[in-house]
N, C-alpha and C positions, 0 to 999 in steps of 0.2 A: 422565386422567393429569395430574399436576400438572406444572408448569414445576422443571426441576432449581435448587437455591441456586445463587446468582452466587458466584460462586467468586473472590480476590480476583488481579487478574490477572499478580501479581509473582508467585505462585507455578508460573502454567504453566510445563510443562517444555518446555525447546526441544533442539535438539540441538544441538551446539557442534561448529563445522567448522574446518581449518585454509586456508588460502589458496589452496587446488587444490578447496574445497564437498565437501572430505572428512568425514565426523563422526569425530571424536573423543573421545566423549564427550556427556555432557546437564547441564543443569543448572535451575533456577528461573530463570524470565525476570528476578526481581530483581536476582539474583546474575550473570547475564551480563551486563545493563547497568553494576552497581557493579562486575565488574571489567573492563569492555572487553571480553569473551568474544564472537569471530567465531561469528554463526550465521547464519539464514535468514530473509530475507521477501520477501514478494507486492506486485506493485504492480501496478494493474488501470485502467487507464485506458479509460472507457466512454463512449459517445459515442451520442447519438442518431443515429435516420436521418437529421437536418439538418446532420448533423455537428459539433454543440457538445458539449462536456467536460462531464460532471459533476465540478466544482468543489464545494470546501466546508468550512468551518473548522473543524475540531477542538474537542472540549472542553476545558475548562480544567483537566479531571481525567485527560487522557492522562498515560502516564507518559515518553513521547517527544514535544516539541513541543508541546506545550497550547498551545489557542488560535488555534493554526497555520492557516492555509489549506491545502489540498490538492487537485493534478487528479489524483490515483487514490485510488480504495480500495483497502486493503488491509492486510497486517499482520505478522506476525510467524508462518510456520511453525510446529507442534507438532512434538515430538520423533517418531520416526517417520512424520509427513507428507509426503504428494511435494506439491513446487510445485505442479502441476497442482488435487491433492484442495485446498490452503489459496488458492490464487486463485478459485474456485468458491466455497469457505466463506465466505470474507472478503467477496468481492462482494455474495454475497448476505445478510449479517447487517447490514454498512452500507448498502448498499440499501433490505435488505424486501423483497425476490423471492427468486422460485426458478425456475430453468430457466435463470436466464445460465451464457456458454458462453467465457468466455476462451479468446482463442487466445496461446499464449508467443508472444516476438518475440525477444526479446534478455537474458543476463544476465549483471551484472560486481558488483566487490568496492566496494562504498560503503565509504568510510574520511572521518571525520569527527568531532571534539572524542573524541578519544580511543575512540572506536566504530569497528566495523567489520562489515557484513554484507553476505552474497551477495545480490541484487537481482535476481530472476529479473519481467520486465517481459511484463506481459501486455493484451490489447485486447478489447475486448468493444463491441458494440452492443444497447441496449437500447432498445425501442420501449412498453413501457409505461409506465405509472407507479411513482414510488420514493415507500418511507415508511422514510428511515434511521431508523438504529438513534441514538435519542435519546442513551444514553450514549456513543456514539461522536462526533456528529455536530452542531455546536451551530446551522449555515447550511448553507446548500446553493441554487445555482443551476444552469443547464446555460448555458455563456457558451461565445462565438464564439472558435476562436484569436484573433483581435485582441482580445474583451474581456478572456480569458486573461491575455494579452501584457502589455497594461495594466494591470492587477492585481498581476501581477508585478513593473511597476513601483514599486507604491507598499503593495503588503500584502506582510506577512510568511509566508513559506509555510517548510514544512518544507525543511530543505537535504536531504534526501537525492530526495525529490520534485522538488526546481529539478534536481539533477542529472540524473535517470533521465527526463526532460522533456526537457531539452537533449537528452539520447541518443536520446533517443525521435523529436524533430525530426530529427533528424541520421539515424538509423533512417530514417525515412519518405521521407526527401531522396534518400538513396544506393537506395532500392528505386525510386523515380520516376523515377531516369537525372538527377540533378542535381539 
């Protein structure tokens, strides 16, 4: 069986949701970003059994953040997908496994340079080895929260990821009792 053509990725259709992750509609991923249109993505933050992050910069051919650093994989829902089925998806195509098992945690409205999507935040541990998806993934390490921390200092990471990070810390904080 042959590999299907890549398809070029402005035209995937997503669903377009109103501020309650209502749909209202679908459209071309192109056409949501060029006009601001609220819809849906995954963000999968994976962590070994050592408990370090897989971190990692983007390509310079993303159509969101090229070049960006990242501590989740993940992406942009398809029109008819549940969170659930595109956190599973996305894990595993930037990855290169099969079998991770995201658990949801938390999700709210990303609003930023004139964008805006629901942010459905998921966790996952993986104990073997990743071969990301080269067009997605230009580096990739597994760094300690401190080295994280420190990165964050001084590299560029995607804004919607520093946020859903913070919430995510913040997450972890209030489940621990402080």
């Amino acid at each position: 069986m042959s590999e299907p053509a890549q398809s070029d990725p402005a035209d995937e259709l997503l669903d377009v949701v109103d501020e309650h992750d209502r749909v209202t509609g679908t459209a071309p991923r192109g056409e949501v970003y060029r006009l601001g249109l609220t819809h849906r993505c995954v963000f999968v933050l994976v962590r070994d059994p050592a408990g370090r992050i897989f971190v990692h910069r983007r390509t310079d051919t993303k159509l969101f953040a090229p070049g960006a650093h990242d501590m989740f994989v993940g992406g942009v829902v398809g029109a008819g997908e549940t969170y659930e089925r595109a956190a599973v998806r996305e894990a595993e195509e930037e990855l290169g496994v099969t079998g991770i098992a995201p658990r949801p945690l938390f999700r709210f409205l990303y609003r930023g340079d004139g964008l805006a999507w629901w942010s459905d935040v998921h966790e996952a541990e993986w104990d073997g080895p990743v071969r990301p998806q080269e067009s997605e993934v230009a580096w990739h390490a597994w760094l300690t929260p401190a080295e994280l921390a420190a990165r964050l200092e001084r590299d560029v990471f995607v804004p919607d990821g520093r946020e859903a990070y913070r919430r995510y810390v913040e997450h972890r904080r209030s489940r621990a009792g402080g």
